[in-house]
C-alpha positions, 0 to 999 in steps of 0.5 A, spaced: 500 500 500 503 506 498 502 511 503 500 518 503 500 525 507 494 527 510 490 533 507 485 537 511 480 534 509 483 527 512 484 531 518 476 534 518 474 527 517 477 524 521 473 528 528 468 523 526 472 517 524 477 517 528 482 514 524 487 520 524 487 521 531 493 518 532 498 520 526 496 527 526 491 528 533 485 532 533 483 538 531 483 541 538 490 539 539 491 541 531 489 548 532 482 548 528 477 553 531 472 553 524 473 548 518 475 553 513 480 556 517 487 553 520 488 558 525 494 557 530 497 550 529 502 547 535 508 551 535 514 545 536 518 545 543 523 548 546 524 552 539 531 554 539 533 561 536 536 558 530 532 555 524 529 549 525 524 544 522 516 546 524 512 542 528 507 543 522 508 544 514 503 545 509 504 544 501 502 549 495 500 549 489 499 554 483 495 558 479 499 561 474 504 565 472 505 571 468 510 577 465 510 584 466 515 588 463 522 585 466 518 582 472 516 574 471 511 572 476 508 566 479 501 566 483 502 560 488 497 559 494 496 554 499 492 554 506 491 560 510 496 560 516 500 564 521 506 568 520 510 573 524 511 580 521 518 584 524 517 591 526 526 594 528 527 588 532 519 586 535 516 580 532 507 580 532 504 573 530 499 574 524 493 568 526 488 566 521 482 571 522 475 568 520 475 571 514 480 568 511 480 563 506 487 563 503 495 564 503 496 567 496 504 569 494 507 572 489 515 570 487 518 575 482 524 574 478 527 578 472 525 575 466 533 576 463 537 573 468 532 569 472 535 572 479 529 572 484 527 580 486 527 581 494 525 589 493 523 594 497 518 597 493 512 594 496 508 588 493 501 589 493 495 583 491 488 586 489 483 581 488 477 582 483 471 578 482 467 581 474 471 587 476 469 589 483 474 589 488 473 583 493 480 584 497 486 588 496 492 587 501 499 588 502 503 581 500 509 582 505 516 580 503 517 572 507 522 567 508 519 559 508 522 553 509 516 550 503 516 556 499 523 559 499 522 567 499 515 571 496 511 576 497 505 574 501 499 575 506 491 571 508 486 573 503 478 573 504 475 570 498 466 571 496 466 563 496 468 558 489 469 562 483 472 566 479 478 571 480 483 575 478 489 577 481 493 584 480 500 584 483 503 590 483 510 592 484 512 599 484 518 603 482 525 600 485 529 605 490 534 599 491 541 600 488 542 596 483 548 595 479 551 591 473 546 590 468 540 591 472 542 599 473 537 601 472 532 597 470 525 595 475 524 604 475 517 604 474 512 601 477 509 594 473 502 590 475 501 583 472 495 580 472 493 572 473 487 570 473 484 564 477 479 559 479 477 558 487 474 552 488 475 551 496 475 543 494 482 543 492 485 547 497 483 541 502 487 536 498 493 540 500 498 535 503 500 537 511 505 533 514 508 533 521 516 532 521 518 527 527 523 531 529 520 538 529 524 542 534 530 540 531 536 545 528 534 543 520 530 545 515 525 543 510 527 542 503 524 547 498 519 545 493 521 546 487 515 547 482 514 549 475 520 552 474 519 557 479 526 559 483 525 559 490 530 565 492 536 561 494 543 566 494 547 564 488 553 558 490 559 561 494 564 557 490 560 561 483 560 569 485 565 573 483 571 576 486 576 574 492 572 570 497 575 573 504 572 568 509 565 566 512 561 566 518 555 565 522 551 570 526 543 570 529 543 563 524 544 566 518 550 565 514 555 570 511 560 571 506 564 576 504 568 577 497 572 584 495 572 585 487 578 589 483 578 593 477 571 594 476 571 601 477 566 602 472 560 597 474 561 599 482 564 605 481 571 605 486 577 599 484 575 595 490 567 592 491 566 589 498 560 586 499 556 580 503 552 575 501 546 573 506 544 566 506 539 562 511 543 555 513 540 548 510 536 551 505 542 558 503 534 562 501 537 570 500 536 573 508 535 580 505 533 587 508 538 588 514 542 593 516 549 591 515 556 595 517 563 594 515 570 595 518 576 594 515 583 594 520 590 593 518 594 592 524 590 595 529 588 602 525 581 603 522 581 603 515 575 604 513 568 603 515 560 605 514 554 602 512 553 596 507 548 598 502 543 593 499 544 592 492 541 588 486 546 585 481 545 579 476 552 575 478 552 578 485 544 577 487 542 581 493 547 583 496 550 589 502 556 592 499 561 598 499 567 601 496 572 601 500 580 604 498 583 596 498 583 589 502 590 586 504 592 580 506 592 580 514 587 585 514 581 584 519 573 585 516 569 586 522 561 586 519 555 588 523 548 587 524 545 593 526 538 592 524 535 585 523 532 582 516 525 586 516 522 580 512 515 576 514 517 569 517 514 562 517 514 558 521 521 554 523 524 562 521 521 566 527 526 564 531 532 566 527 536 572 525 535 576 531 541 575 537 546 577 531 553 578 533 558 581 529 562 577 525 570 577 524 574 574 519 582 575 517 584 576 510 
Protein backbone atom coordinates (compact mmCIF):
# COMPACT_ATOMS: atom_id res chain seq x y z
CA UNK A 1 0.00 0.00 0.00
CA UNK A 2 1.66 3.26 -0.56
CA UNK A 3 1.27 5.81 1.91
CA UNK A 4 0.15 9.42 1.75
CA UNK A 5 0.47 12.57 3.90
CA UNK A 6 -2.81 13.59 5.18
CA UNK A 7 -4.63 16.59 3.76
CA UNK A 8 -7.05 18.90 5.72
CA UNK A 9 -9.62 17.06 4.51
CA UNK A 10 -8.25 13.76 6.18
CA UNK A 11 -7.72 15.99 9.45
CA UNK A 12 -11.61 17.48 9.31
CA UNK A 13 -12.91 13.80 8.73
CA UNK A 14 -11.03 12.40 10.94
CA UNK A 15 -13.08 14.06 14.06
CA UNK A 16 -15.69 11.59 13.13
CA UNK A 17 -13.91 8.93 12.14
CA UNK A 18 -11.04 8.84 14.16
CA UNK A 19 -8.96 7.28 12.12
CA UNK A 20 -6.19 10.08 12.25
CA UNK A 21 -6.18 10.75 15.79
CA UNK A 22 -3.04 9.35 16.24
CA UNK A 23 -0.90 10.25 13.27
CA UNK A 24 -1.78 13.85 13.31
CA UNK A 25 -4.12 14.23 16.68
CA UNK A 26 -7.13 16.09 16.79
CA UNK A 27 -8.47 19.11 15.97
CA UNK A 28 -8.02 20.71 19.18
CA UNK A 29 -4.56 19.66 19.66
CA UNK A 30 -4.01 20.90 15.66
CA UNK A 31 -5.30 24.39 16.25
CA UNK A 32 -8.85 24.42 14.16
CA UNK A 33 -11.10 26.84 15.62
CA UNK A 34 -13.52 26.66 12.46
CA UNK A 35 -13.45 24.21 9.17
CA UNK A 36 -12.00 26.70 6.97
CA UNK A 37 -9.52 28.39 8.77
CA UNK A 38 -6.31 26.84 10.09
CA UNK A 39 -5.76 29.36 12.69
CA UNK A 40 -2.99 28.81 15.22
CA UNK A 41 -1.37 25.21 14.80
CA UNK A 42 1.09 23.96 17.64
CA UNK A 43 4.50 25.52 17.53
CA UNK A 44 7.32 22.98 18.15
CA UNK A 45 9.05 22.97 21.99
CA UNK A 46 11.90 24.25 23.03
CA UNK A 47 12.39 26.29 19.73
CA UNK A 48 15.71 27.25 19.65
CA UNK A 49 16.66 30.93 18.44
CA UNK A 50 18.21 29.34 15.49
CA UNK A 51 16.18 27.89 12.31
CA UNK A 52 14.59 24.89 12.98
CA UNK A 53 12.16 22.46 11.27
CA UNK A 54 8.47 23.35 12.19
CA UNK A 55 6.08 21.26 14.21
CA UNK A 56 3.55 21.68 11.07
CA UNK A 57 4.31 22.29 7.01
CA UNK A 58 1.90 22.62 4.51
CA UNK A 59 2.24 22.11 0.74
CA UNK A 60 1.18 24.84 -2.07
CA UNK A 61 0.10 24.69 -5.40
CA UNK A 62 -0.02 27.33 -8.33
CA UNK A 63 -2.22 29.45 -10.09
CA UNK A 64 -0.28 30.53 -12.82
CA UNK A 65 2.14 32.80 -13.86
CA UNK A 66 2.87 35.94 -15.92
CA UNK A 67 5.24 38.62 -17.29
CA UNK A 68 5.24 42.33 -16.62
CA UNK A 69 7.93 44.01 -18.47
CA UNK A 70 11.27 42.54 -16.99
CA UNK A 71 9.25 41.11 -13.83
CA UNK A 72 8.05 37.37 -14.16
CA UNK A 73 5.52 36.37 -11.52
CA UNK A 74 4.43 33.11 -10.38
CA UNK A 75 0.69 33.48 -8.20
CA UNK A 76 1.03 30.39 -5.79
CA UNK A 77 -1.26 29.64 -2.89
CA UNK A 78 -1.65 27.24 -0.07
CA UNK A 79 -3.90 27.02 3.49
CA UNK A 80 -4.44 30.22 5.35
CA UNK A 81 -1.58 30.34 8.21
CA UNK A 82 0.37 32.25 10.50
CA UNK A 83 3.10 34.01 10.20
CA UNK A 84 5.36 36.57 12.10
CA UNK A 85 5.93 40.38 10.84
CA UNK A 86 9.04 42.21 12.27
CA UNK A 87 8.98 45.74 13.02
CA UNK A 88 13.00 47.10 14.36
CA UNK A 89 13.57 44.27 16.41
CA UNK A 90 9.84 43.47 17.65
CA UNK A 91 8.37 40.19 16.23
CA UNK A 92 3.95 40.13 16.02
CA UNK A 93 2.17 36.74 15.15
CA UNK A 94 -0.27 37.40 12.13
CA UNK A 95 -3.37 34.39 13.41
CA UNK A 96 -5.67 33.45 10.83
CA UNK A 97 -8.60 35.53 11.01
CA UNK A 98 -12.48 34.03 10.44
CA UNK A 99 -12.41 35.63 7.08
CA UNK A 100 -9.67 34.16 5.73
CA UNK A 101 -9.53 31.57 3.13
CA UNK A 102 -6.32 31.54 1.81
CA UNK A 103 -2.42 32.08 1.79
CA UNK A 104 -1.55 33.89 -1.62
CA UNK A 105 2.22 34.58 -2.67
CA UNK A 106 3.96 36.06 -5.13
CA UNK A 107 7.67 35.09 -6.21
CA UNK A 108 9.04 37.99 -8.99
CA UNK A 109 12.31 37.22 -10.81
CA UNK A 110 13.91 39.18 -13.64
CA UNK A 111 12.95 37.76 -16.95
CA UNK A 112 16.68 38.33 -18.02
CA UNK A 113 18.86 36.77 -15.79
CA UNK A 114 16.27 34.97 -13.98
CA UNK A 115 17.59 36.41 -10.27
CA UNK A 116 14.54 36.42 -7.93
CA UNK A 117 13.93 40.14 -6.57
CA UNK A 118 13.89 40.60 -2.99
CA UNK A 119 12.56 44.71 -3.30
CA UNK A 120 11.79 47.18 -1.15
CA UNK A 121 9.43 48.81 -3.12
CA UNK A 122 6.16 47.06 -1.80
CA UNK A 123 4.05 44.26 -3.04
CA UNK A 124 0.57 44.50 -3.48
CA UNK A 125 -2.27 41.76 -4.41
CA UNK A 126 -5.56 43.37 -5.20
CA UNK A 127 -8.36 40.78 -5.81
CA UNK A 128 -11.38 41.34 -8.21
CA UNK A 129 -14.28 39.31 -8.99
CA UNK A 130 -16.05 40.65 -12.56
CA UNK A 131 -14.18 43.51 -11.63
CA UNK A 132 -15.28 44.54 -8.37
CA UNK A 133 -12.91 44.77 -5.88
CA UNK A 134 -13.22 41.81 -3.45
CA UNK A 135 -9.80 42.23 -1.30
CA UNK A 136 -6.85 44.47 -1.52
CA UNK A 137 -3.59 43.82 0.63
CA UNK A 138 -0.19 44.38 1.26
CA UNK A 139 1.80 41.00 0.46
CA UNK A 140 4.72 41.28 2.84
CA UNK A 141 8.27 40.18 1.98
CA UNK A 142 8.69 36.43 3.64
CA UNK A 143 11.05 33.87 4.28
CA UNK A 144 9.67 30.00 4.25
CA UNK A 145 11.05 26.73 4.61
CA UNK A 146 8.48 25.02 1.80
CA UNK A 147 8.30 28.13 -0.47
CA UNK A 148 11.75 29.93 -0.04
CA UNK A 149 11.39 33.88 -0.30
CA UNK A 150 7.88 35.98 -1.75
CA UNK A 151 5.69 38.22 -1.13
CA UNK A 152 2.60 37.07 0.78
CA UNK A 153 -0.13 37.52 3.07
CA UNK A 154 -4.02 35.85 4.14
CA UNK A 155 -6.61 36.63 1.60
CA UNK A 156 -10.91 36.78 2.17
CA UNK A 157 -12.06 35.46 -0.89
CA UNK A 158 -16.70 35.58 -1.68
CA UNK A 159 -16.80 31.87 -1.76
CA UNK A 160 -15.87 29.38 -5.22
CA UNK A 161 -15.40 31.06 -8.31
CA UNK A 162 -13.60 33.37 -10.38
CA UNK A 163 -10.82 35.74 -9.51
CA UNK A 164 -8.28 37.84 -10.81
CA UNK A 165 -5.21 38.54 -9.16
CA UNK A 166 -3.31 42.36 -9.97
CA UNK A 167 0.34 42.27 -8.43
CA UNK A 168 1.51 45.39 -8.23
CA UNK A 169 5.17 46.18 -7.99
CA UNK A 170 6.23 49.92 -7.57
CA UNK A 171 9.49 51.61 -8.83
CA UNK A 172 12.77 50.36 -7.32
CA UNK A 173 14.93 52.71 -4.82
CA UNK A 174 17.28 49.78 -4.10
CA UNK A 175 20.85 50.12 -5.52
CA UNK A 176 21.49 48.18 -8.41
CA UNK A 177 24.44 47.73 -10.46
CA UNK A 178 25.81 45.75 -13.19
CA UNK A 179 23.24 45.02 -15.66
CA UNK A 180 20.26 45.82 -13.57
CA UNK A 181 21.30 49.52 -13.22
CA UNK A 182 18.83 50.98 -13.85
CA UNK A 183 16.03 48.82 -14.56
CA UNK A 184 12.76 47.89 -12.30
CA UNK A 185 12.25 52.04 -12.21
CA UNK A 186 8.82 52.06 -12.94
CA UNK A 187 6.06 50.55 -11.33
CA UNK A 188 4.52 47.28 -13.04
CA UNK A 189 1.32 45.33 -12.32
CA UNK A 190 0.96 41.87 -13.61
CA UNK A 191 -2.40 40.37 -13.59
CA UNK A 192 -3.21 36.44 -13.24
CA UNK A 193 -6.43 35.39 -13.29
CA UNK A 194 -7.62 32.13 -11.42
CA UNK A 195 -10.21 29.82 -10.13
CA UNK A 196 -11.05 29.31 -6.46
CA UNK A 197 -12.67 26.00 -5.58
CA UNK A 198 -12.37 25.67 -1.60
CA UNK A 199 -12.30 21.52 -2.59
CA UNK A 200 -8.73 21.98 -3.88
CA UNK A 201 -7.33 23.82 -1.12
CA UNK A 202 -8.47 20.88 1.27
CA UNK A 203 -6.26 18.24 -0.85
CA UNK A 204 -3.00 20.10 0.08
CA UNK A 205 -0.88 17.63 1.68
CA UNK A 206 0.09 18.75 5.93
CA UNK A 207 2.67 16.97 7.16
CA UNK A 208 4.07 16.85 10.85
CA UNK A 209 8.17 16.22 10.99
CA UNK A 210 9.16 13.62 13.56
CA UNK A 211 11.95 15.88 14.77
CA UNK A 212 10.40 19.01 14.98
CA UNK A 213 12.19 21.24 17.14
CA UNK A 214 15.47 20.07 15.94
CA UNK A 215 18.02 22.58 14.39
CA UNK A 216 17.49 21.95 10.41
CA UNK A 217 15.04 22.95 7.67
CA UNK A 218 12.53 21.68 5.36
CA UNK A 219 13.51 21.48 1.59
CA UNK A 220 12.11 23.98 -0.52
CA UNK A 221 9.53 22.79 -3.02
CA UNK A 222 10.76 23.40 -6.27
CA UNK A 223 7.63 23.93 -8.77
CA UNK A 224 7.15 25.00 -12.37
CA UNK A 225 10.35 26.47 -12.82
CA UNK A 226 9.58 28.92 -10.12
CA UNK A 227 13.03 29.85 -8.04
CA UNK A 228 12.82 29.63 -4.89
CA UNK A 229 15.26 32.69 -3.88
CA UNK A 230 18.30 30.90 -2.71
CA UNK A 231 21.99 33.15 -2.98
CA UNK A 232 23.84 32.29 -5.51
CA UNK A 233 26.65 29.14 -4.65
CA UNK A 234 29.70 30.82 -2.78
CA UNK A 235 32.00 28.98 -4.89
CA UNK A 236 30.29 30.95 -8.20
CA UNK A 237 30.25 34.61 -7.04
CA UNK A 238 32.89 36.80 -8.16
CA UNK A 239 35.72 38.30 -6.75
CA UNK A 240 38.43 37.23 -3.94
CA UNK A 241 36.30 35.20 -1.08
CA UNK A 242 37.85 36.97 2.17
CA UNK A 243 36.32 34.41 4.69
CA UNK A 244 32.90 33.17 6.21
CA UNK A 245 30.86 33.44 9.27
CA UNK A 246 27.78 32.77 11.39
CA UNK A 247 25.58 35.31 13.48
CA UNK A 248 21.92 35.08 14.52
CA UNK A 249 21.97 31.62 12.47
CA UNK A 250 22.43 33.48 9.40
CA UNK A 251 25.21 32.86 7.47
CA UNK A 252 27.85 35.23 5.89
CA UNK A 253 30.29 35.55 3.18
CA UNK A 254 32.46 38.22 2.26
CA UNK A 255 34.20 38.98 -1.02
CA UNK A 256 36.06 42.03 -2.45
CA UNK A 257 36.06 42.72 -6.42
CA UNK A 258 39.21 44.68 -8.06
CA UNK A 259 39.33 46.61 -11.28
CA UNK A 260 35.92 47.33 -11.88
CA UNK A 261 35.62 50.61 -11.44
CA UNK A 262 33.12 51.12 -13.92
CA UNK A 263 30.26 48.65 -12.62
CA UNK A 264 30.85 49.61 -8.65
CA UNK A 265 32.22 52.92 -9.05
CA UNK A 266 35.68 52.55 -6.74
CA UNK A 267 38.73 49.76 -7.74
CA UNK A 268 37.90 47.68 -4.66
CA UNK A 269 34.00 46.43 -4.17
CA UNK A 270 33.43 44.80 -0.86
CA UNK A 271 30.30 43.12 -0.44
CA UNK A 272 28.44 40.18 1.78
CA UNK A 273 26.04 37.59 0.74
CA UNK A 274 23.37 36.67 3.46
CA UNK A 275 22.18 33.26 3.43
CA UNK A 276 19.56 31.00 5.83
CA UNK A 277 21.52 27.56 6.77
CA UNK A 278 20.36 24.49 5.48
CA UNK A 279 18.49 25.62 2.52
CA UNK A 280 21.13 29.10 1.54
CA UNK A 281 17.42 31.41 0.81
CA UNK A 282 18.97 35.11 0.35
CA UNK A 283 18.42 36.95 4.14
CA UNK A 284 17.51 40.48 2.63
CA UNK A 285 16.80 43.71 4.02
CA UNK A 286 19.08 44.31 7.08
CA UNK A 287 21.19 46.97 8.24
CA UNK A 288 24.83 45.94 7.87
CA UNK A 289 28.33 47.97 8.77
CA UNK A 290 31.60 47.12 7.88
CA UNK A 291 35.09 47.65 9.48
CA UNK A 292 38.14 47.16 7.88
CA UNK A 293 41.52 47.18 10.19
CA UNK A 294 45.06 46.92 9.44
CA UNK A 295 47.36 46.43 12.34
CA UNK A 296 45.47 47.77 14.95
CA UNK A 297 44.04 51.03 12.65
CA UNK A 298 40.86 51.54 11.21
CA UNK A 299 40.91 51.70 7.69
CA UNK A 300 37.72 52.15 6.59
CA UNK A 301 34.12 51.62 7.97
CA UNK A 302 30.41 52.58 7.03
CA UNK A 303 27.01 51.04 6.31
CA UNK A 304 26.88 48.36 3.65
CA UNK A 305 24.20 49.08 1.07
CA UNK A 306 21.68 46.78 -0.05
CA UNK A 307 22.16 46.05 -3.53
CA UNK A 308 20.87 44.16 -6.61
CA UNK A 309 23.02 42.84 -9.14
CA UNK A 310 22.59 39.85 -11.79
CA UNK A 311 26.16 37.75 -10.99
CA UNK A 312 26.11 39.18 -7.01
CA UNK A 313 22.26 38.78 -6.18
CA UNK A 314 21.12 40.68 -3.38
CA UNK A 315 23.87 41.62 -1.62
CA UNK A 316 25.27 44.52 1.05
CA UNK A 317 28.10 46.30 -0.47
CA UNK A 318 30.56 49.41 -0.24
CA UNK A 319 33.93 50.73 -1.91
CA UNK A 320 36.35 50.52 0.08
CA UNK A 321 40.16 52.02 -0.58
CA UNK A 322 41.95 48.34 -0.98
CA UNK A 323 41.84 44.92 1.21
CA UNK A 324 45.25 43.39 2.13
CA UNK A 325 46.44 40.31 3.37
CA UNK A 326 46.17 40.49 7.30
CA UNK A 327 43.69 42.79 7.40
CA UNK A 328 40.71 42.38 9.92
CA UNK A 329 36.89 42.79 8.31
CA UNK A 330 34.51 43.37 11.23
CA UNK A 331 30.70 43.00 9.52
CA UNK A 332 27.92 44.24 11.96
CA UNK A 333 24.38 43.71 12.37
CA UNK A 334 22.64 46.86 13.07
CA UNK A 335 19.22 46.05 12.27
CA UNK A 336 17.61 42.64 11.98
CA UNK A 337 16.03 41.48 8.47
CA UNK A 338 12.73 43.12 8.31
CA UNK A 339 11.22 40.42 6.31
CA UNK A 340 7.75 38.48 7.40
CA UNK A 341 8.94 34.80 8.86
CA UNK A 342 7.03 31.49 8.58
CA UNK A 343 7.36 29.39 10.78
CA UNK A 344 10.88 27.49 11.53
CA UNK A 345 12.45 31.24 10.56
CA UNK A 346 10.55 33.47 13.58
CA UNK A 347 13.04 32.38 15.79
CA UNK A 348 16.27 33.27 13.86
CA UNK A 349 18.07 36.33 13.00
CA UNK A 350 17.70 38.01 15.72
CA UNK A 351 20.77 37.93 18.71
CA UNK A 352 23.38 38.94 15.83
CA UNK A 353 26.79 39.40 16.82
CA UNK A 354 29.25 40.84 14.86
CA UNK A 355 31.26 38.53 12.50
CA UNK A 356 35.04 38.75 12.00
CA UNK A 357 37.39 37.38 9.57
CA UNK A 358 41.32 37.67 8.87
CA UNK A 359 42.01 38.42 5.45
Amino acid sequence: MVSRRPTRRDLLGGVATGALLSTAGCLQTLGFRRESAWRDPPLAENRPDAVYVPAVTEGMRMYGQTTAGRYRAALTYSYPHRFWTISGAERSKNVVEPDHDIHLMVTLWDTETGSVLPLDSGVTIEIRRDGDLVSEEVAYPMLSQQMGFHYGSNYALEGDGEYEALVHVGGVSLSRTGAFAGAFESARTATIPFEFRSSDLTEIPINRPDDAGARGAIPPMEMDGVPVGRAPAVDALPGRHLGSGRSGDAVFDGFVVEGDAERFGADSYLYVSARTPHNGIVVPMMGLEATLTRDGETVSEGRLRRTLDPDLGYHYGASVPGIRAGDELTVTPTIPPQVARHDGYETAFFEMGAVTVSV
